[in-house]
C-alpha positions in Angstrom: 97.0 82.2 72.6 94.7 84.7 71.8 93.6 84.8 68.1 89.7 85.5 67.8 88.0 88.0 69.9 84.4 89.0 70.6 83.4 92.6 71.7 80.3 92.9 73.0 79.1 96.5 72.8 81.0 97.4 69.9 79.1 99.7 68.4 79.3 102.0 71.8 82.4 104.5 72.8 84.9 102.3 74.5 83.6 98.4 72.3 84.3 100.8 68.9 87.7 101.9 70.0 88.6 98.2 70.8 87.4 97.3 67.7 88.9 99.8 65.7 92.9 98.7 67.3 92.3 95.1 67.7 90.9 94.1 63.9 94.0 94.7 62.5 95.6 92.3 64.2 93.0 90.0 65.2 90.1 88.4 63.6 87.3 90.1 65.6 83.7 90.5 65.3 81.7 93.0 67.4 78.1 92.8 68.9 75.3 95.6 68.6 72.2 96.1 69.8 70.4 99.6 68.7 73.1 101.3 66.3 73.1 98.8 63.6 76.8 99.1 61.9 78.5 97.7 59.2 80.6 94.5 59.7 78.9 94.0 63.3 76.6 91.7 64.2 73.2 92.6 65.4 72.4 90.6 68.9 70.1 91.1 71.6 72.5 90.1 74.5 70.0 89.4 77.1 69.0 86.2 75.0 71.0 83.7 76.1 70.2 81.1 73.6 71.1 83.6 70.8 74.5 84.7 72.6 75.5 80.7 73.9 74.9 80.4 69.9 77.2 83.4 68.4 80.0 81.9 70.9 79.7 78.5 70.1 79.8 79.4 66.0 82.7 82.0 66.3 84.6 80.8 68.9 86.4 83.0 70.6 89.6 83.2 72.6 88.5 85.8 74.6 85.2 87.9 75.0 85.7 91.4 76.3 81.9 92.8 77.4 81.9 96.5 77.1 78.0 96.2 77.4 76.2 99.3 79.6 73.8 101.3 79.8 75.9 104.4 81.6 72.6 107.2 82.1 73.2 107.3 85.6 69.7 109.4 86.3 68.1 106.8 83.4 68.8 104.3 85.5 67.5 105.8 88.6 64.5 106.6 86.4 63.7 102.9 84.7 65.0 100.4 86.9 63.4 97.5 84.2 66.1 99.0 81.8 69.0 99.5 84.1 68.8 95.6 85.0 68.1 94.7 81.7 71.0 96.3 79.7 73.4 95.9 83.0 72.3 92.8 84.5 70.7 90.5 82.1 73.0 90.7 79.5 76.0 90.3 81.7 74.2 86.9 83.1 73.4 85.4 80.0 77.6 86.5 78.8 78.2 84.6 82.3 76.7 81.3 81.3 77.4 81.5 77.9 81.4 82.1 78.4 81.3 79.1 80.7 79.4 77.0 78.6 82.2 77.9 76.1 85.2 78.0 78.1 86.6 81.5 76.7 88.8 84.1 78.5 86.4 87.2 79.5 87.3 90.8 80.1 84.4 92.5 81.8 84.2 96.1 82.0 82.9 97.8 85.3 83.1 100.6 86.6 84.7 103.4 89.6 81.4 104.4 90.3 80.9 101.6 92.9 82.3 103.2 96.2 80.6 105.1 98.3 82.7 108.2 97.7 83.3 108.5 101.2 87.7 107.4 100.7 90.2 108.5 98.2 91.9 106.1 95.9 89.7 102.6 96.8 91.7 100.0 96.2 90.9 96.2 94.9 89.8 94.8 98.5 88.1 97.7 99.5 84.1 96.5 99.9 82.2 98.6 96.8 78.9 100.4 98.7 77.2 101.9 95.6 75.0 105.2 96.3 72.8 104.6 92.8 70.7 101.8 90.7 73.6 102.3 88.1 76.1 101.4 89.8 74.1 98.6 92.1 73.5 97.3 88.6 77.4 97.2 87.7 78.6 95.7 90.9 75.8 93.0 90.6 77.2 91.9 87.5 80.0 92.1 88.7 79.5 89.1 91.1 78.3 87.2 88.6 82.0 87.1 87.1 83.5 86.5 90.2 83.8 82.8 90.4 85.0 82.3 86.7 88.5 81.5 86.7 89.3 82.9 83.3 87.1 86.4 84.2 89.0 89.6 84.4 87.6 92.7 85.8 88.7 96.1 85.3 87.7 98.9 87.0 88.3 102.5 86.1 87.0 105.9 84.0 88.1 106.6 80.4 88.6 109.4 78.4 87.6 110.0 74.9 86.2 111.6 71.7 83.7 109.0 70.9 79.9 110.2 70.7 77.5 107.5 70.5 74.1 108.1 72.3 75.6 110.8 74.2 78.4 112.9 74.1 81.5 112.4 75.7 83.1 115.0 78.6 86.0 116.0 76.3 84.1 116.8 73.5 81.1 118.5 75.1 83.7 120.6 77.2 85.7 121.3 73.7 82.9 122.1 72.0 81.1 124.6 74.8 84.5 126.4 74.9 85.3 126.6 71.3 81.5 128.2 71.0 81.9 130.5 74.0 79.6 129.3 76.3 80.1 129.1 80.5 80.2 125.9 81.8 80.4 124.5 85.4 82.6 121.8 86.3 82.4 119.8 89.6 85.5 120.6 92.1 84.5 118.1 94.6 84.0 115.3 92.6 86.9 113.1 92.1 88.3 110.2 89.9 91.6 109.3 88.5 90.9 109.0 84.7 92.6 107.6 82.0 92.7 108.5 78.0 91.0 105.4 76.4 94.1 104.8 74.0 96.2 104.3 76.6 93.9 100.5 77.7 94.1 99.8 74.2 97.9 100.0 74.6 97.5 97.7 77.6 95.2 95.4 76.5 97.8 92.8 75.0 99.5 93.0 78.1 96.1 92.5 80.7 93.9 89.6 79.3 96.4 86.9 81.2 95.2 88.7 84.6 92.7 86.9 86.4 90.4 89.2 89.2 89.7 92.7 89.8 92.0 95.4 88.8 92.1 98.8 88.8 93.4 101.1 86.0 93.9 105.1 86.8 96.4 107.8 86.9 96.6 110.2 89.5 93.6 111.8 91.8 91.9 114.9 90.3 88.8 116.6 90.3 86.1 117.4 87.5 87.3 120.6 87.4 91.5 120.0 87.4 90.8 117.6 84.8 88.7 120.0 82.7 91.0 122.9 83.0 93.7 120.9 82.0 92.0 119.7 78.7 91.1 123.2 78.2 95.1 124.7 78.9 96.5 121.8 76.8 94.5 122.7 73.8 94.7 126.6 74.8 91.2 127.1 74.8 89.5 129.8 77.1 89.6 128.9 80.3 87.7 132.0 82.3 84.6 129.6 80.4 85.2 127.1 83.5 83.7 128.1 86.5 83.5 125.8 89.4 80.7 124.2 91.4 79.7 122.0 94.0 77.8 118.8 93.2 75.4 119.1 96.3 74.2 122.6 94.2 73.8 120.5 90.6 70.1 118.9 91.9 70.8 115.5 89.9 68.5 113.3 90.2 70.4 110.3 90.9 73.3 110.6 94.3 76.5 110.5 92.8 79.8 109.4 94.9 81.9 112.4 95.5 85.4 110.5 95.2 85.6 107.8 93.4 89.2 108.1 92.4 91.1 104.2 92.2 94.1 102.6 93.5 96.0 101.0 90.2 98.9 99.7 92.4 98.1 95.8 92.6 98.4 96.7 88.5 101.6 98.4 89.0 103.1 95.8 90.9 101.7 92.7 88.7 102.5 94.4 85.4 104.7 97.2 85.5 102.2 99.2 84.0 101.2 102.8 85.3 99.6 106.0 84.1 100.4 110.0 84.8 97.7 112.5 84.5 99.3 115.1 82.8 100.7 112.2 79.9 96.3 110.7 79.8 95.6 114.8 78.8 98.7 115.2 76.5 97.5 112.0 74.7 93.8 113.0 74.6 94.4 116.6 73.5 97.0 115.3 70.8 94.1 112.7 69.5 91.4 116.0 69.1 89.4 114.6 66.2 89.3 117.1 62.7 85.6 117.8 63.7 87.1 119.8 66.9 90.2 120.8 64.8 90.3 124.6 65.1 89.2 126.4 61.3 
C-alpha cells in the first residue's frame, strides 16, 4: 500500500502538479534543485550518497522522478548538462531506489522515436534524432531491469511556468495580446492535459514496464487552434508552418504521436482529444482570465 511518496522534481511543471493533488492525501515530500520552495527539500540529485540518504530517512512507498532538463536546443548546446540533469541523476535515483526497495515511477518522454511512424507503440525500438532525447532513453535503460520501475511515456498539457513557459500559456497569452504566431502542422503528438495523469495516477503505480499515455493524433497546429476555438480567442493569429522552415538548432522528430492501447487494455483507461482541451481550457488560470 502506498502511503509516503517522494517527487523528485517537485518544484518543476509536471513534480508541482503531483505535489499539489497527492499531499492531501498522502504524506509527501518533494525534491528541488534551483527553485528553492517552501515545504521542499533542497537536493542535488546527481549525489548519490545525499539521495540513498533522503530515501533511507523518509522512506518512501513509491518514488515518482519527474527530474529533466527539457531545452531541447540546450541540450544540443551543453551536452555536460544534458547528461548531468538527465542522466546522472536518474542513475544515482536507480541505485538508490534499489538500495531501498521502493516502487518508482519514472517519467520519459515521446520524443524518443525517430518521427518517421505514427502512433509508436510500447515494442517499437526508440531511434532518438537529438542529445535530449538520447539522454531520456538512456535513463531509461537504466530503469529497465527493476522490477518495481514503471515508465511512462507521453506529452502533457499545462499552465505551469517554471523556467520556461508552457505551450498553452505562451499561445494564450500571444493571442490575448494580438500577436501572430506560427504553429507547426507537420509535427505530431497525441497530448494529454496534465490533470487528467493526476486522475490516473492511483490507478498506474501497480504497472510494472513501459506505457504509453495519449489521446488521439494531432498536429501543433490542430492542437493550438483548438485551445484557441475552446477559449474563443482569435484564431486568424495562427498561421501555419513547416518545421524544416523554423531553423532549430536541434532535429526534432516530426511524429511522435503514442500508442496508449497496452494502457487501454491493462487498465481500462483512455483519453479523447477534444475532452484533454475541454479540461485544459476549463482549468485557464485567473492570470489568463479575460478582464
Amino acid at each position: 500500500m502506498v502511503q509516503r511518496i517522494l517527487i523528485a522534481g517537485a518544484s518543476g511543471g509536471l513534480g508541482n502538479t503531483l505535489y499539489q493533488a497527492l499531499h492531501k492525501r498522502y504524506e509527501v515530500l518533494g525534491t528541488c534543485f534551483q527553485h528553492s520552495m517552501p515545504h521542499f527539500q533542497t537536493l542535488d540529485l546527481r549525489d548519490f550518497e545525499a539521495t540513498n540518504k533522503l530515501l533511507a530517512d523518509f522512506q518512501p512507498d513509491l518514488l515518482i522522478n519527474t527530474v529533466a532538463w527539457t531545452d531541447v536546443d540546450g541540450c544540443e548546446r551543453d551536452l555536460r548538462q544534458a547528461f548531468g540533469l538527465n542522466l546522472e541523476t536518474a542513475l544515482s535515483i536507480r541505485l538508490a531506489v534499489a538500495a531501498q526497495n521502493c516502487k518508482l515511477i519514472h517519467i520519459s518522454t515521446n520524443d524518443l522515436f525517430s518521427g518517421l511512424q505514427s502512433l509508436s507503440n510500447e515494442e517499437d525500438r526508440p531511434e532518438p534524432v537529438n542529445v535530449y532525447a538520447r539522454t531520456k532513453y538512456m535513463a531509461e535503460q537504466l530503469f529497465a531491469d527493476l522490477p518495481n520501475a514503471l515508465i511512462l511515456r507521453f506529452t502533457f498539457l499545462s499552465w505551469w511556468t517554471s523556467g520556461k513557459t508552457s505551450f498553452s500559456r505562451w499561445l494564450v497569452q500571444s493571442l490575448q495580446q494580438g500577436q501572430t504566431i506560427k504553429l507547426f502542422k507537420d509535427q505530431y503528438n497525441a497530448p494529454l492535459y496534465v490533470g487528467t495523469l493526476v486522475e490516473w495516477l492511483e490507478q498506474l503505480w501497480h504497472l510494472q514496464g513501459v506505457y504509453h499515455l495519449g489521446s488521439e493524433r494531432r498536429s501543433r497546429l490542430d492542437t493550438g487552434l483548438a485551445l484557441a476555438q475552446a477559449l474563443n480567442l482569435n484564431t486568424d493569429l495562427i498561421e501555419a508552418v513547416s518545421v524544416h522552415d523554423s531553423h532549430l538548432y536541434a532535429p526534432r522528430p516530426l511524429d511522435v504521436s503514442l500508442s496508449s492501447e497496452k494502457l487501454k487494455q491493462a487498465t481500462g483507461l483512455s483519453a479523447h482529444f477534444d475532452t484533454e482541451i475541454a479540461k485544459l481550457a476549463a482549468a485557464l488560470p485567473a492570470d489568463l482570465q479575460p478582464n
